[in-house]
C-alpha positions as CSV (number, residue, x, y, z in Angstrom):
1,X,117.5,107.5,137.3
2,X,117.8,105.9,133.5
3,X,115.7,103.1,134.4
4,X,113.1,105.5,135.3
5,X,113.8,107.6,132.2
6,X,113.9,104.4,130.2
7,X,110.2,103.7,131.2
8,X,108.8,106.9,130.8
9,X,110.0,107.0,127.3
10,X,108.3,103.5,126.4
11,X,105.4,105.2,128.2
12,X,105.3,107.9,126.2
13,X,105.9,105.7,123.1
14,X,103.0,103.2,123.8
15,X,100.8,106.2,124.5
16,X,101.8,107.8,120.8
17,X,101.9,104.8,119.3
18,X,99.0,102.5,119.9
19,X,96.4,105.3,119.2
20,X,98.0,106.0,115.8
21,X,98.0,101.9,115.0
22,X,94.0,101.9,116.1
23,X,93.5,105.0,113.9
24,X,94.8,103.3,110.8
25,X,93.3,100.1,111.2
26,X,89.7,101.8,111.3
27,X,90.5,104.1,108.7
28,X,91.3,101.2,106.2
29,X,88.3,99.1,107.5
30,X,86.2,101.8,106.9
31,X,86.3,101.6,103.1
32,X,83.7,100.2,100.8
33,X,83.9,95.9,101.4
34,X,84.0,94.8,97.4
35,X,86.4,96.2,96.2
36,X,87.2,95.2,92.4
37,X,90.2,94.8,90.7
38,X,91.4,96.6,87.3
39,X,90.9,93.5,85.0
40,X,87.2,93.6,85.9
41,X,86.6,97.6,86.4
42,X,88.6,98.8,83.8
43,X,89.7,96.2,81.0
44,X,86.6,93.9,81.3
45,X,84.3,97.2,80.7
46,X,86.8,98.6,77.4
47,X,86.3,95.2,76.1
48,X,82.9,95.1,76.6
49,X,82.3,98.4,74.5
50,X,84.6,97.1,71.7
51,X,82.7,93.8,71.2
52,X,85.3,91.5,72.9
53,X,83.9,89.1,76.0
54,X,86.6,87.3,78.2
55,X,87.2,83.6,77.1
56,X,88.7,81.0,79.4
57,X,92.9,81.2,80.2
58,X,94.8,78.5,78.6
59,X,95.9,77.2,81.6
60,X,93.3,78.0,84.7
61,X,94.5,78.4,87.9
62,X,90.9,77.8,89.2
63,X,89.9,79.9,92.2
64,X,91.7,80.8,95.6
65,X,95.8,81.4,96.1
66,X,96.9,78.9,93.8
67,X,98.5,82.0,91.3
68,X,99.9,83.9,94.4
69,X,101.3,80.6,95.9
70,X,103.1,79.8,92.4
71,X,104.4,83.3,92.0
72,X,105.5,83.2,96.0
73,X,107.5,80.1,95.1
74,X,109.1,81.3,92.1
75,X,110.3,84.4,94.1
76,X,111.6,81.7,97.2
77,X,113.4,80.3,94.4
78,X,114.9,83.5,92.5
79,X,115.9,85.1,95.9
80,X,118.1,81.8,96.7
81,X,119.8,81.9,93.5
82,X,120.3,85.5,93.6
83,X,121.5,85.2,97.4
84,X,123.4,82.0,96.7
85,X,125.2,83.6,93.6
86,X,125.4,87.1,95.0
87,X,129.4,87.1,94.3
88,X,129.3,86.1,91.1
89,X,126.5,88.2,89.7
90,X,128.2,91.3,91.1
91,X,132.0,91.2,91.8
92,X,134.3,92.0,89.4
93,X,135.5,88.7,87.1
94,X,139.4,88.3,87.3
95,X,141.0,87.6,83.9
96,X,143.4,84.9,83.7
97,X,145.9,86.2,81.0
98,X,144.8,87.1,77.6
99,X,145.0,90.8,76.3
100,X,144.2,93.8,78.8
101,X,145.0,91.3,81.9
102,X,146.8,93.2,85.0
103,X,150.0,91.4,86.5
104,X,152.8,89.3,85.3
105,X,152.0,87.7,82.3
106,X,154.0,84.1,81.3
């Protein structure tokens, strides 16, 4: 009896489920394909009024990932030192004598 109780619940879940997954999907496809980013909607057109045109960035990252893959491994490498030094970032430092130290004192 709970093994048959166990599949009609994932029954019921798949059929709740994978309509609602297909529904999103073609709800986000749906929108408009170019879709712009703020720099160029908003800030490229307020500059454009004042009199300002976009010059090259000091350093260029050129075109594709190469930005997001720098800022991914800068992350990698902030999460490891953070996980690595978890204890010490957020425990409680003991003090080894010195004025307002708890316990015997020599």
């Amino acid at each position: 009896m709970p093994e048959r109780k166990r599949r009609w619940r994932i029954f019921l879940l798949h059929i709740i489920l994978l309509p609602t997954v297909m529904y999103v999907f073609y709800f986000f496809t749906l929108g408009p394909k170019p879709y712009t980013g703020v720099d160029e909607t908003v800030v490229e057109k307020i500059a454009k009024e004042h009199g300002r045109e976009a010059h090259k960035p000091l350093i260029d990252p050129g075109e594709g990932d190469l930005l997001l893959f720098a800022f991914l491994v800068a992350g990698v490498v902030g999460g490891f030192a953070g996980g690595y030094y978890w204890r010490m970032l957020v425990s409680e430092k003991k003090a080894k004598g010195g004025p307002g130290a708890s316990g015997p004192q020599e």
